[in-house]
C-alpha positions in Angstrom: 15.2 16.8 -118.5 13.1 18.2 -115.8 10.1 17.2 -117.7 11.2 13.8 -117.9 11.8 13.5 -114.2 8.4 14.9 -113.7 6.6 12.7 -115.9 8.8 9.1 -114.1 7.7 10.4 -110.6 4.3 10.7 -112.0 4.1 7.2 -113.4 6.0 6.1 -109.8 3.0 7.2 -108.0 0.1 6.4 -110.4 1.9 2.6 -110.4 2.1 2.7 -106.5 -2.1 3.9 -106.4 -2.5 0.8 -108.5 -0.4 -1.6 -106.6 -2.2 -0.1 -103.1 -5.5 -0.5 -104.4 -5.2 -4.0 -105.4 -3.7 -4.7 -102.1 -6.8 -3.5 -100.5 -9.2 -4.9 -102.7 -7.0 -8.3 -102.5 -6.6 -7.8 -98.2 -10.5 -7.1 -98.0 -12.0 -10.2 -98.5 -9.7 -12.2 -95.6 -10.2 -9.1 -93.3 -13.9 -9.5 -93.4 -13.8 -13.1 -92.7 -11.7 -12.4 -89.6 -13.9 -10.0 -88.5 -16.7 -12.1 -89.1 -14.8 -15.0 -87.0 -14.5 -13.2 -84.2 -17.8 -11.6 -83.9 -20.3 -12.1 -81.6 -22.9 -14.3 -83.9 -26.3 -13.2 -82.7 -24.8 -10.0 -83.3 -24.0 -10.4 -87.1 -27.0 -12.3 -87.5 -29.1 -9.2 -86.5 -26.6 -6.8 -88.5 -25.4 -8.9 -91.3 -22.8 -6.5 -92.3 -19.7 -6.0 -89.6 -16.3 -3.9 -90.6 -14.6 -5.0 -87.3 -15.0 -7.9 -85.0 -18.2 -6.6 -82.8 -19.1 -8.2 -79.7 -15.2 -10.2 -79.5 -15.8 -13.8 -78.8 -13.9 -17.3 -79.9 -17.1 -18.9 -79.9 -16.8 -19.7 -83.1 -13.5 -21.4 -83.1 -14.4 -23.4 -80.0 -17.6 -24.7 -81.6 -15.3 -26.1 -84.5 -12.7 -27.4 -82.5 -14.9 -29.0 -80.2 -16.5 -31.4 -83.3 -14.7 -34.5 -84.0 -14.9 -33.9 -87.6 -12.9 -30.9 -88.1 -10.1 -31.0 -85.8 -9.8 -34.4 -87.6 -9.8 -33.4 -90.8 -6.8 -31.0 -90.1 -4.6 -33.5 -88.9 -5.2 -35.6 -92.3 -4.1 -33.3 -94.2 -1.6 -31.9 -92.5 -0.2 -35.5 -93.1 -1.6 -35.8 -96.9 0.5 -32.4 -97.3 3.6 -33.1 -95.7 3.9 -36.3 -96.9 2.8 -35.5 -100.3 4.8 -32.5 -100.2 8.0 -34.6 -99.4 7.0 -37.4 -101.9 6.7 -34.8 -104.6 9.8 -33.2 -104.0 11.9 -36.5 -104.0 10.2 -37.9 -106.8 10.5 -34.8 -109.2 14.0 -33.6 -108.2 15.5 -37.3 -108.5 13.4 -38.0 -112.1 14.3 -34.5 -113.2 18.5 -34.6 -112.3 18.4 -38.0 -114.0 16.7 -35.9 -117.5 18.8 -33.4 -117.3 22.5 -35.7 -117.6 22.3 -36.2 -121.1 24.3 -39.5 -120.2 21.4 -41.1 -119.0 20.1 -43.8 -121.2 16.5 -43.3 -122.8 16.9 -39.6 -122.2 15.1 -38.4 -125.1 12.3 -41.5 -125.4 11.2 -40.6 -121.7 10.6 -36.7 -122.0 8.8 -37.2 -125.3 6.6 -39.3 -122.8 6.5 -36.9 -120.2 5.8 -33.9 -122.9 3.0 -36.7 -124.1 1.3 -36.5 -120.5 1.0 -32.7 -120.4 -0.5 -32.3 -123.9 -3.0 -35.2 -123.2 -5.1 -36.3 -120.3 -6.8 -39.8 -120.3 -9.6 -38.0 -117.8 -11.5 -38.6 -115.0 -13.1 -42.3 -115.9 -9.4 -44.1 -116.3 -7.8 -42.1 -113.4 -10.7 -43.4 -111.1 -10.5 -46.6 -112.9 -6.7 -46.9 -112.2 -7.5 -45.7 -108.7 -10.1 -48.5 -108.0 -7.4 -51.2 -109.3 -5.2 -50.3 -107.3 -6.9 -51.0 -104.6 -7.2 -46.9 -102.9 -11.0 -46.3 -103.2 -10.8 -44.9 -99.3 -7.3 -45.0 -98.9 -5.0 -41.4 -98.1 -2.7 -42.6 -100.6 -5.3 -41.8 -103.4 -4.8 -38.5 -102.1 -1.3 -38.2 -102.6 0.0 -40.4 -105.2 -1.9 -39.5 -108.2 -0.5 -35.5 -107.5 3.0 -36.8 -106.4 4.7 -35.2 -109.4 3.8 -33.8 -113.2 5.5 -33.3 -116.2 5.1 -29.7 -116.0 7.0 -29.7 -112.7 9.3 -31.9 -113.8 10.5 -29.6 -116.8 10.9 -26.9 -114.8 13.3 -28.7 -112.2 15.0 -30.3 -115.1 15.8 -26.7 -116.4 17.1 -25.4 -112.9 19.6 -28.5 -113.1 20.7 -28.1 -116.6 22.1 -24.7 -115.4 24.1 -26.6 -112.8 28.4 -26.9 -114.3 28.7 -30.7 -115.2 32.3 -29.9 -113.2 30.5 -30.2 -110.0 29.2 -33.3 -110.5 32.6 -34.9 -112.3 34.6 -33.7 -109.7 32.2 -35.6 -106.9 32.6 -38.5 -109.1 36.3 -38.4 -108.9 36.1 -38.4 -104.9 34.1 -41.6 -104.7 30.3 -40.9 -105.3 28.1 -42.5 -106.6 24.9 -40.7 -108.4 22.7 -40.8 -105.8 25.2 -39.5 -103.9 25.8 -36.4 -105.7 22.0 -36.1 -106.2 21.7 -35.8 -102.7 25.3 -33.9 -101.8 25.8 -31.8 -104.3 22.7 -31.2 -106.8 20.0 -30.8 -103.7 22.0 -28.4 -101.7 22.4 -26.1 -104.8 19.0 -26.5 -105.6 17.3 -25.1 -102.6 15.2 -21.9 -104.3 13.8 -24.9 -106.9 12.9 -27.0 -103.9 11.6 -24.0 -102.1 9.8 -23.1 -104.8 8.2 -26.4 -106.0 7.6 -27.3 -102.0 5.3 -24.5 -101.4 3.5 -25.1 -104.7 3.3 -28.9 -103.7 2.1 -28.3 -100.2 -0.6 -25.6 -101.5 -2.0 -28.1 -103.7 -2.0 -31.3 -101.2 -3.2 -28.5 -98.7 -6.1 -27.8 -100.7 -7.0 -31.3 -101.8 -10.7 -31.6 -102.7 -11.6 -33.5 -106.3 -9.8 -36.0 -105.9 -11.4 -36.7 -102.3 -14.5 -36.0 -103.7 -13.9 -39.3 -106.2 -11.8 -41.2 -103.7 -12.8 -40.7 -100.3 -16.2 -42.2 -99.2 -15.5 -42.9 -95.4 -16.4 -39.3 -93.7 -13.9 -40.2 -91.0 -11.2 -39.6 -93.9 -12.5 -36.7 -95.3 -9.6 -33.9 -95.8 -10.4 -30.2 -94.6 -11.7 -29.0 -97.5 -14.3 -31.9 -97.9 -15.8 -30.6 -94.4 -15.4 -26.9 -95.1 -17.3 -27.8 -98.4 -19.7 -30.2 -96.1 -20.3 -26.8 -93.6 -20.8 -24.8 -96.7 -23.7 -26.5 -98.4 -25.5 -27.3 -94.8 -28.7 -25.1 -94.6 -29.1 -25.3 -90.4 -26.7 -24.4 -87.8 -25.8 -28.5 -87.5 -22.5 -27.4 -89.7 -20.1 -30.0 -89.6 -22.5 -33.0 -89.2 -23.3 -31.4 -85.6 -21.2 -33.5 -83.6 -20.0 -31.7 -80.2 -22.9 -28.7 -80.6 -23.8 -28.3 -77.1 -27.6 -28.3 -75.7 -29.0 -24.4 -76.1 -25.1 -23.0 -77.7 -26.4 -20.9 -80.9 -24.1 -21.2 -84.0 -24.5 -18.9 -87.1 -23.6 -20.8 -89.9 -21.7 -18.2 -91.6 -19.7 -17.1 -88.9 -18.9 -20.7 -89.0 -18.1 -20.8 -92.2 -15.7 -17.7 -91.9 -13.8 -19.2 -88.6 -13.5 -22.3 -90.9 -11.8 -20.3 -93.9 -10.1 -18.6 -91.6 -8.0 -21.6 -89.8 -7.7 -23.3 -93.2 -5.9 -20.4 -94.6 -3.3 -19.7 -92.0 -0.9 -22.8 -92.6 -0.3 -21.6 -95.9 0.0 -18.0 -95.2 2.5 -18.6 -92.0 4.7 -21.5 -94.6 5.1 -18.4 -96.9 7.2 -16.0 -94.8 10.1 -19.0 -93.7 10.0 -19.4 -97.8 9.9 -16.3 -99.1 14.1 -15.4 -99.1 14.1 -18.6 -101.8 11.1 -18.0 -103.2 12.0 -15.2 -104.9 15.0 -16.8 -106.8 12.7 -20.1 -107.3 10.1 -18.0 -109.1 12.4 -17.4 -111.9 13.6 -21.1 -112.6 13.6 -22.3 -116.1 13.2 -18.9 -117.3 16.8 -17.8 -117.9 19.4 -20.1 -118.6 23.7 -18.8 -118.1 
């Protein structure tokens, strides 16, 4: 008995080693860049190697904040992710309740089709093909509509409401609503780890919207935050960002930069997480157990 106490204590702490060196291995990288953001940059030009922030200045985060370019490309796609994010959510809930009433008319016929989509991709010639028909070559709405929803996501949801009682939804009836109604009154309210869930995933992906821009997105002026991060990122002087705003004498390392950049594109994401997290963790496990 002792021995096997002995033995779980020292799988406990091995596990919790593990678990606290990942962390740090994980934790590293974003720490350096936030050293790196805030340090002096003739400093880490001359050192090239910096643990903390030497030399504390915002620099940095003024010189990209004072170029047109990047301060407007946060604002797009803020709006491509909310947008997109609320788009996604509305289409994929509403498609997936309607799947998962097995009254609904073409039930069957329209998830073989949406099980067809995830096994088979027409690829990148008819998508931009579809795109240019449509009229969207330089239009935000390329952005967003061709990642508004996916069958993958839509199984998923379609599980988390198949595990909702039918009662509910009869008993609504019974009182007067219609199904949109109890789509939006009963089914949504219930559903908020899925739509936690599925909103975070949906406003990580618009968030970090790049290939598509790449094939959509000619006009500079509309180029989403990760188009100019990957414009800074590829620029050999200290012009980064197209140069606009760099003031006569100012010196700008290009990786420091670069690491501001990363920096104030990650935090969104990270700061969305925490408001999220109480749902996320039920959300996590949707599809995966069914009562």
């Amino acid at each position: 008995m002792l021995q096997t106490a002995s033995s779980d204590k020292w799988v406990e702490r091995s596990n919790s080693f593990i678990l606290a060196l990942l962390a740090v291995v994980m934790i590293f990288p974003l720490y350096y860049v936030f050293a790196v953001s805030f340090t002096d940059p003739k400093i880490y030009h001359d050192s090239g190697l910096v643990l903390y922030p030497k030399g504390f200045t915002l620099e940095n985060y003024k010189y990209l904040l004072s170029t047109p370019l990047f301060p407007r490309s946060i604002g797009i796609t803020l709006y491509v992710a909310i947008l997109g994010t609320v788009l996604g959510l509305a289409v994929t809930s509403a498609l997936a309740y309607a799947l998962s009433r097995k009254r609904f008319m073409g039930r069957k016929l329209l998830l073989l089709l949406i099980l067809f989509t995830i096994l088979f991709s027409p690829g990148i010639i008819p998508h931009y093909l579809l795109i240019r028909d449509l009229g969207l070559i330089n239009s935000l709405w390329a952005l967003i509509l061709p990642a508004v929803s996916n069958g993958w996501n839509v199984f998923l949801m379609k599980s988390f409401f198949d595990s909702i009682s039918d009662s509910l939804e009869e008993a609504a009836v019974i009182d007067g609503c219609n199904d949109l109604q109890v789509w939006w009154r009963i089914i949504l309210p219930l559903s908020l780890p899925a739509l936690a869930t599925f909103g975070l995933f949906f406003a990580v992906q618009y968030w970090n919207v790049f290939f598509n821009a790449v094939l959509y997105i000619n006009d500079f002026h509309k180029w989403p935050l990760q188009l100019v991060l990957r414009q800074m990122l590829i620029e050999s002087s200290t012009t980064a960002g197209g140069g606009e705003g760099l003031a006569e004498g100012q010196y700008v390392n290009p990786q420091s930069i670069k690491m501001a950049a990363v920096l104030i594109a990650s935090l969104p994401i990270m700061m969305v997480y925490p408001f999220l997290q109480k749902h996320f963790a039920k959300g996590v496990m949707v599809g995966s157990v069914k009562e």
